[in-house]
C-alpha positions as CSV (number, residue, x, y, z in Angstrom):
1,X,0.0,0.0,0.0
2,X,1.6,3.9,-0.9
3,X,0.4,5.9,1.2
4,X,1.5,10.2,0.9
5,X,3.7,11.3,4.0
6,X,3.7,14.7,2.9
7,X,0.3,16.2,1.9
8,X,0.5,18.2,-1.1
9,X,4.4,17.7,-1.8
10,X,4.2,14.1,-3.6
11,X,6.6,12.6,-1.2
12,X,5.3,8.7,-0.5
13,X,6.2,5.6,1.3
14,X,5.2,1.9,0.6
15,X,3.9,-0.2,3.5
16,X,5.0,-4.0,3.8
17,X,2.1,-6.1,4.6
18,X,2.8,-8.7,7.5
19,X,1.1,-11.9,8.2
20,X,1.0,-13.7,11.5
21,X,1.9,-12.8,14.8
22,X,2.9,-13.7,18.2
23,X,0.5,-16.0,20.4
24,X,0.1,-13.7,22.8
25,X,-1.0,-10.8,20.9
26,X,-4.6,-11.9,22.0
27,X,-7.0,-11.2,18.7
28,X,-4.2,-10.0,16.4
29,X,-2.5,-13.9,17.0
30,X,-2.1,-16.4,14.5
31,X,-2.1,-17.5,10.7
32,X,-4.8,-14.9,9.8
33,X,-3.7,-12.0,11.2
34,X,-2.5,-9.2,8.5
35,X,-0.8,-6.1,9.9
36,X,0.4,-3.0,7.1
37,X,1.1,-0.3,9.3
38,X,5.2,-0.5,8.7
39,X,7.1,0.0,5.8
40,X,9.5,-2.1,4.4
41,X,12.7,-0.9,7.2
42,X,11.2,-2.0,10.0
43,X,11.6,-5.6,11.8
44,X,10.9,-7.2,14.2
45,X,11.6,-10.3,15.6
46,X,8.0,-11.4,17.8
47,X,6.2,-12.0,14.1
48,X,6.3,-15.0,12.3
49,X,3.9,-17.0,10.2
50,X,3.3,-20.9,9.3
51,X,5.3,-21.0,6.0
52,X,3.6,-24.7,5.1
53,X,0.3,-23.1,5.3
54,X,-0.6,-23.1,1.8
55,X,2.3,-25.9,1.1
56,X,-1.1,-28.7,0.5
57,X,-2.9,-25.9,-1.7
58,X,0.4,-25.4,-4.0
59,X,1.3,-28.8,-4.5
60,X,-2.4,-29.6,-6.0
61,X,-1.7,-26.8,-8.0
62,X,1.2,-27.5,-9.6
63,X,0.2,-31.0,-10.0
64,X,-2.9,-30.2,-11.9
65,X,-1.2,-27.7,-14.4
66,X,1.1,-30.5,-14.9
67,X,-1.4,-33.2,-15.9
68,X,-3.2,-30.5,-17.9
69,X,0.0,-29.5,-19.8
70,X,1.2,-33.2,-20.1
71,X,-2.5,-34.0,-22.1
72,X,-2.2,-30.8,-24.2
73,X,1.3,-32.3,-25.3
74,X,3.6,-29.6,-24.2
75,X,5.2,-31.1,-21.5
76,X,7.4,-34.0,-20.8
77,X,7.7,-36.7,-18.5
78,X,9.8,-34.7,-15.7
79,X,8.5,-31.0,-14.8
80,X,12.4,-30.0,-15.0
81,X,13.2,-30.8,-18.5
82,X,13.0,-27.6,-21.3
83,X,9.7,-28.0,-23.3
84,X,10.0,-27.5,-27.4
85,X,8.7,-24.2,-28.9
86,X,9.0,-26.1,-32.3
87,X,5.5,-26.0,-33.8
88,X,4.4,-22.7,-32.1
């Protein structure tokens, strides 16, 4: 988010969304909890957030574009290898 620090001059800062926080920041705890009121210098230590939260979601994802792209024949056996532009 950009918000203007200086009304009227054009002068802006970007703020760094956060997510996750301590357990005992009582109703601003947990996987849910989004926080942008700092900017991208500040850190702190006391935030963290569950970085296999959406691990299940991803995985699904990247399984089904791979089973769509194998049928379209554009894609090879292993997800790694280059796949040919010949054709295209």
């Amino acid at each position: 988010m950009e918000k203007e620090i200086s009304p009227g001059e054009g002068r802006y800062h970007v703020e760094l969304l956060i997510v996750g926080s301590n357990a005992n920041n009582g109703a601003n705890c947990g996987v849910s909890y989004a926080n942008s009121n700092n900017e991208f210098g500040n850190s702190n230590t006391n935030i963290g957030a569950r970085l296999t939260f959406y691990f299940e979601k991803i995985n699904a994802m990247f399984a089904s574009l791979q089973r769509l792209r194998v049928g379209q024949g554009k894609a090879t056996e292993h997800a790694c290898e280059p796949v040919s532009m010949e054709g295209i």
